[in-house]
C-alpha positions as CSV (number, residue, x, y, z in Angstrom):
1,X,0.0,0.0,0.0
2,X,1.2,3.6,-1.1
3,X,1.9,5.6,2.4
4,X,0.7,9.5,1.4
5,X,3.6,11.8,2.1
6,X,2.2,14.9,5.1
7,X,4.2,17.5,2.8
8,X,1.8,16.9,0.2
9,X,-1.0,17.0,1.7
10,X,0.0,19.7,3.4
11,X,0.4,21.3,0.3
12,X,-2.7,20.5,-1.2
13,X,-4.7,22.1,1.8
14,X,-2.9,25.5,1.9
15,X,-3.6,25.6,-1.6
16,X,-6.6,25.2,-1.2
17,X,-7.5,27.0,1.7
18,X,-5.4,30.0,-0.4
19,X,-8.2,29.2,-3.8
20,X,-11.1,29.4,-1.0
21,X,-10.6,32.5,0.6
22,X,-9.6,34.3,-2.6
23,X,-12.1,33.5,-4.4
24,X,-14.8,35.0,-1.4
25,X,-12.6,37.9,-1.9
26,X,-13.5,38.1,-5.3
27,X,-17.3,37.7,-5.0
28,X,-17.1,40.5,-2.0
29,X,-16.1,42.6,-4.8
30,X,-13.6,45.5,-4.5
31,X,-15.3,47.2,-2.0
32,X,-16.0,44.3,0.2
33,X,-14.3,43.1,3.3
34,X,-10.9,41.2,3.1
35,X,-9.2,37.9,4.8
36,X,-7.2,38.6,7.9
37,X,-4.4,36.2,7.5
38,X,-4.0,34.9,11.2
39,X,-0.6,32.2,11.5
40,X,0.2,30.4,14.7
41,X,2.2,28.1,16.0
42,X,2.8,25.9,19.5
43,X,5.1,25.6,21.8
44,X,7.4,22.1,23.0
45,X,5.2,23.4,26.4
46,X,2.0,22.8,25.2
47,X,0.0,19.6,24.7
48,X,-0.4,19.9,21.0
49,X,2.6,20.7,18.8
50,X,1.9,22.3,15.2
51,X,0.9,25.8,12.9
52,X,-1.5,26.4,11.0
53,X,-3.2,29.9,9.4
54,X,-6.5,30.7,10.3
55,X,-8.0,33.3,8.1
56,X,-11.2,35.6,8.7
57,X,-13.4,37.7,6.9
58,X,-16.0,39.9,9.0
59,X,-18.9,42.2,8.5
60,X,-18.7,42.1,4.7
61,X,-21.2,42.7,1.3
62,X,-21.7,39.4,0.8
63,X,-20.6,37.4,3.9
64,X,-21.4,38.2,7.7
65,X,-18.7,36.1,8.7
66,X,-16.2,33.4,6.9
67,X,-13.8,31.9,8.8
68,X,-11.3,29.3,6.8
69,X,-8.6,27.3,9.3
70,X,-5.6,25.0,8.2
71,X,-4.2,23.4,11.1
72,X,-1.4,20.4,11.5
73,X,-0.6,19.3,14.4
74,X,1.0,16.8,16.3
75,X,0.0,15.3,20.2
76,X,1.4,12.6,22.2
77,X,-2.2,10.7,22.4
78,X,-5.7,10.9,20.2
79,X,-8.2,12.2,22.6
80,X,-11.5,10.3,22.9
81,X,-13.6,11.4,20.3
82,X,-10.9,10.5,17.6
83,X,-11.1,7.0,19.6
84,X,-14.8,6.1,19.5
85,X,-14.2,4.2,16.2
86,X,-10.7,3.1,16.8
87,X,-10.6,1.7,20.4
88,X,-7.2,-0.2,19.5
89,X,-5.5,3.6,19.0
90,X,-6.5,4.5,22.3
91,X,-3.3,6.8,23.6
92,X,-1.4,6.5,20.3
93,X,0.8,9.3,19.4
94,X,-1.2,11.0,15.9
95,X,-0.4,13.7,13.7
96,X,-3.8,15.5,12.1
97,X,-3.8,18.1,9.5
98,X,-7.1,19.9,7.5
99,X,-9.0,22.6,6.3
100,X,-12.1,23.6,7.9
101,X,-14.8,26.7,7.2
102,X,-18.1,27.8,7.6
103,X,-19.7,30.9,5.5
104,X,-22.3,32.8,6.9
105,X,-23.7,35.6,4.8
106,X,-25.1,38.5,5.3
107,X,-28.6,38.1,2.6
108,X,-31.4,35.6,4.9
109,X,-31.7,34.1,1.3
110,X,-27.9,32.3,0.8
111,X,-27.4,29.8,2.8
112,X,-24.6,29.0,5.4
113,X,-22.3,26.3,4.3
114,X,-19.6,24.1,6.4
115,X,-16.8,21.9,4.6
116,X,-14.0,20.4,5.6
117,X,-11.3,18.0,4.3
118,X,-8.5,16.1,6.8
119,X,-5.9,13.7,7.6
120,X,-5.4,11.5,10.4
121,X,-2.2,9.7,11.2
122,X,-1.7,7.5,14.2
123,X,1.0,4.7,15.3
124,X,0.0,2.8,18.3
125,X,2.9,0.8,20.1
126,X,4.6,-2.3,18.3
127,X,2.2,-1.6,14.9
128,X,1.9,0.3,11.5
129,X,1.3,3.9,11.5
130,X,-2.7,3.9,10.3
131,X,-4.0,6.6,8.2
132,X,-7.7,7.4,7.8
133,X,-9.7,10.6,5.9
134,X,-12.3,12.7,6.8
135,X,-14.4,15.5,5.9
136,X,-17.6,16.6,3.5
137,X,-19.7,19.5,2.8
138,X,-23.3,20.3,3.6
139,X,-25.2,23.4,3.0
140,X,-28.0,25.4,5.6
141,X,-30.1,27.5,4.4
142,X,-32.7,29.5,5.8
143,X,-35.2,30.2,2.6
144,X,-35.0,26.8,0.8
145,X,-35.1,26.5,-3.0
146,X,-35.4,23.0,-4.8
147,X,-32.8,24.1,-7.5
148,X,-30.1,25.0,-5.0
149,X,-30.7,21.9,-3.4
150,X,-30.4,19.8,-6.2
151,X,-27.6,21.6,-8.0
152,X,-25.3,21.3,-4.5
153,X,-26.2,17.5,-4.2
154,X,-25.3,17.2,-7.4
155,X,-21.7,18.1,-6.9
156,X,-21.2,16.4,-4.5
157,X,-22.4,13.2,-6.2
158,X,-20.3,14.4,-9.0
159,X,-17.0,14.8,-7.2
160,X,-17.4,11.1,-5.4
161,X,-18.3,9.7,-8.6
162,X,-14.7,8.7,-9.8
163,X,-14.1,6.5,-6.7
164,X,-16.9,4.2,-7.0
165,X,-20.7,5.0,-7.6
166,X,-21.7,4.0,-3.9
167,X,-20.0,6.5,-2.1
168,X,-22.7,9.4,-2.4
169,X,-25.7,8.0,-1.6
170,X,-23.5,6.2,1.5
171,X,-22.1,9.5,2.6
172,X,-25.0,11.4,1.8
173,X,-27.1,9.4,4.7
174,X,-23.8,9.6,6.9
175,X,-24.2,13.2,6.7
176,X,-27.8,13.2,7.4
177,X,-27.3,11.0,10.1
178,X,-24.8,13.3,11.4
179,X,-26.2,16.9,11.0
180,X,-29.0,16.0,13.3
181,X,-29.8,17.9,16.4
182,X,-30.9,14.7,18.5
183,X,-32.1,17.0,21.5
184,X,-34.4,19.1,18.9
185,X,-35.4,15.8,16.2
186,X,-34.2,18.2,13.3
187,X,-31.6,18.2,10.8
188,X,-29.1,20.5,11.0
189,X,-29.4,21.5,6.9
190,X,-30.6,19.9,4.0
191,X,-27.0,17.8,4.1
192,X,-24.7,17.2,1.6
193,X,-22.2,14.2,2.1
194,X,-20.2,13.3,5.0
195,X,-17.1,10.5,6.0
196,X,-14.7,10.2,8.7
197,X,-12.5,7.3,9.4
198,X,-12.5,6.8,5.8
199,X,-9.7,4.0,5.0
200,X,-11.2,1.4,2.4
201,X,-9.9,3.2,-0.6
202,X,-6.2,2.9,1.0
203,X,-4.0,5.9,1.4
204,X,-3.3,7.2,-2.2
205,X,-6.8,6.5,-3.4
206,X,-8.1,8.3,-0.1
207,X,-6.1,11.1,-0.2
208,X,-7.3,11.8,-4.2
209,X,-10.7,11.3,-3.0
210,X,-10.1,13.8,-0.9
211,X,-8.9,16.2,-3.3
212,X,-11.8,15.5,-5.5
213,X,-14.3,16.9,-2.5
214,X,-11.5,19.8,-2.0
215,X,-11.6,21.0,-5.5
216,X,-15.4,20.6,-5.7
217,X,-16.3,23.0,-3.0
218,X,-16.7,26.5,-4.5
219,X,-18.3,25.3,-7.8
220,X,-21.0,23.7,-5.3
221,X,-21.3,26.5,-3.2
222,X,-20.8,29.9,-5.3
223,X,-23.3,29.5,-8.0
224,X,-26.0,29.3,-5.5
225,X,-24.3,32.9,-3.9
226,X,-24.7,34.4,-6.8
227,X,-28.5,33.4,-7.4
228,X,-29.3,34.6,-4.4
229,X,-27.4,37.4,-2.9
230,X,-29.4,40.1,-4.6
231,X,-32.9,39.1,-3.4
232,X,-34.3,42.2,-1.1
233,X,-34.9,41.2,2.4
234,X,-36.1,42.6,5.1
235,X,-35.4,42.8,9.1
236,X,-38.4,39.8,9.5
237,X,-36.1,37.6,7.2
238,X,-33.1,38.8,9.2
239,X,-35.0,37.6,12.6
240,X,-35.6,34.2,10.7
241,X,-32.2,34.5,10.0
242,X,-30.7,34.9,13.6
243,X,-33.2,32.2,15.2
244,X,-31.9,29.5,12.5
245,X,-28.8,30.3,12.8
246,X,-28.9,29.5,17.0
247,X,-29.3,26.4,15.9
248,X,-26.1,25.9,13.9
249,X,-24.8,27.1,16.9
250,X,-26.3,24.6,19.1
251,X,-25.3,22.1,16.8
252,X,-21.5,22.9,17.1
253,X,-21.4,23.3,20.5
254,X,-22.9,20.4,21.9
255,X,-22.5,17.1,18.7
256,X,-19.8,18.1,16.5
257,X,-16.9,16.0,16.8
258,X,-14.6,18.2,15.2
259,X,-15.7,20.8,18.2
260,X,-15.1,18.3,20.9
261,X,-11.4,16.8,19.0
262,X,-9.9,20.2,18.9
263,X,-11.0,21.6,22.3
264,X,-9.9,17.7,24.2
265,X,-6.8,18.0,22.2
266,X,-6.0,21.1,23.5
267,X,-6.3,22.9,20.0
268,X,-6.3,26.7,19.3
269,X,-9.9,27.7,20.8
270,X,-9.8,31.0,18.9
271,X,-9.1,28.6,15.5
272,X,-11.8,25.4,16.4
273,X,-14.8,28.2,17.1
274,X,-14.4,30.2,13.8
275,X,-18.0,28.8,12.6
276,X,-19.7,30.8,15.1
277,X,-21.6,33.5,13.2
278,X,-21.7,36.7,14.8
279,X,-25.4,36.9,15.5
280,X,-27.5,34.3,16.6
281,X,-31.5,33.9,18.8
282,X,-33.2,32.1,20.6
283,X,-36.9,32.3,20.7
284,X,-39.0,30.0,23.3
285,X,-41.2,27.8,20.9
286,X,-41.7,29.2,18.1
287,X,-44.5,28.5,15.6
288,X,-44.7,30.4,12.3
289,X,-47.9,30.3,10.4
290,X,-48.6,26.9,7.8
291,X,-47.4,27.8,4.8
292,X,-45.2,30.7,5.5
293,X,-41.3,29.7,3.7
294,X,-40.3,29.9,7.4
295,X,-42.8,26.7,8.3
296,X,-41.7,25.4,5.0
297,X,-37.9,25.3,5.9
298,X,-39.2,22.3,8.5
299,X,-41.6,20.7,6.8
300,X,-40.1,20.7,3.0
301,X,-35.8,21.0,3.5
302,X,-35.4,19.8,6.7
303,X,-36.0,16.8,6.1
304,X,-34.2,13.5,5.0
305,X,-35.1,13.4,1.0
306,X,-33.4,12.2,-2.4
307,X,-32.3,15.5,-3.8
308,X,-31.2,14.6,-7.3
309,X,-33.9,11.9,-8.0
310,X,-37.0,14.3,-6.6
């Protein structure tokens, strides 16, 4: 089996962490907000060792709030939530490197979107050094629109097609599965596709699969801004807006494993909570009135459905 060398993949995800965030820069337009460009590094004192860049793009035209992380690091044991699959790696030594973001706009009528792309290397005691993938994209909007649906499903479908024709449909109910707020019995979004502890393809094959999701992102993503950011709006879509997005923040806080990883593994807190948006509500049972686009958001997009084949 073909090991995958960290400098390229390293490589690979400051390039395309680099593509990303220019390419938001663009569509902000020249008089639009900027990336700040945020590099760290720890300390031989600390209990991760590593860099990364985080960058982050406030109060914009077109985005609210975009943050987009690379991080590598390096710790002396996986913490538990990298375990829960894996109980044989339990206190082995792991090096884990990725690119993470979450988009939240400023228009009620573009949706927030997550991806994330990573490598995880571990070498327990006396044994190989295992290597598994993770990562995906999904898409949360607040207005829904069957088009936008389809045409982001589609990419994703699209980008997993070259590494065998299973792999959507099976990562797009992993990442229904996932995105599920168990506490409320409602999905996070209407999904997209989702894998961790990915290692049946073995390394090389993983790590272009990985690419494959990478390079798909903005052409699943952008097309869909540019639909939508024009639509007026107006401060009741904003309120909409806010309540939803209390949810995406509820989601992150209390299931997201990539949350709970980073803040166990002593990660950069700053860095791990960039996909907070800077507003969020919380209203105490809401109902909005059948047949309103807000009561259709529940009953029509968030909800478990075959996107393509609708």
């Amino acid at each position: 089996m073909t090991a995958v060398d960290s400098a390229s993949v390293r490589a690979y995800l400051l390039g395309l962490q680099e593509r990303i965030t220019s390419a938001l820069e663009q569509a902000e337009g020249p008089q639009g907000a900027r990336f700040v460009r945020d590099a760290w590094a720890k300390g031989p004192e600390e209990r991760l060792q590593g860099d990364g860049v985080t960058r982050i793009l406030e109060r914009g035209r077109v985005w609210e709030r975009a943050g987009c992380g690379f991080s590598h690091v390096r710790g002396a044991q996986l913490p538990p939530s990298a375990t829960q699959h894996r109980p044989e790696l339990a206190g082995a030594p792991f090096e884990a490197m990725g690119v993470s973001l979450v988009f939240h706009p400023v228009n009620p009528y573009v949706p927030t979107v997550h991806m994330n792309v990573r490598m995880i290397r571990a070498q327990a005691a006396g044994q190989e050094a295992v290597c598994w993938f993770g990562g995906g994209m999904d898409l949360t909007p607040v207005y829904g629109f069957d088009e936008d649906a389809v045409h982001f499903h589609g990419a994703c479908r699209n980008a997993l097609a070259p590494f065998g024709a299973d792999l959507y449909p099976r990562f797009k109910t992993w990442c229904d599965e996932y995105f599920y707020l168990k506490h409320r019995q409602e999905q996070r979004g209407i999904g997209g596709i989702f894998f961790d502890d990915f290692a049946e393809l073995g390394q090389e094959q993983g790590f272009a699969m990985l690419q494959s999701v990478g390079d798909a992102f903005l052409g699943a993503y952008l097309p869909i801004v540019e639909k939508r950011q024009a639509m007026p709006y107006g401060e009741p879509q904003v309120d909409f807006q806010r309540y939803r997005r209390g949810r995406y923040v509820e989601f992150n806080l209390v299931w997201d494993r990539g949350t709970h990883f980073g803040l166990q593994s002593g990660g950069r807190t700053e860095s791990i909570l960039l996909s907070m948006p800077l507003h969020a509500d919380w209203s105490y049972q809401r109902q909005d009135p059948p047949g309103s686009p807000e009561a259709e958001l529940l009953t029509k997009y968030l909800v478990r459905r075959d996107w393509i084949n609708a």
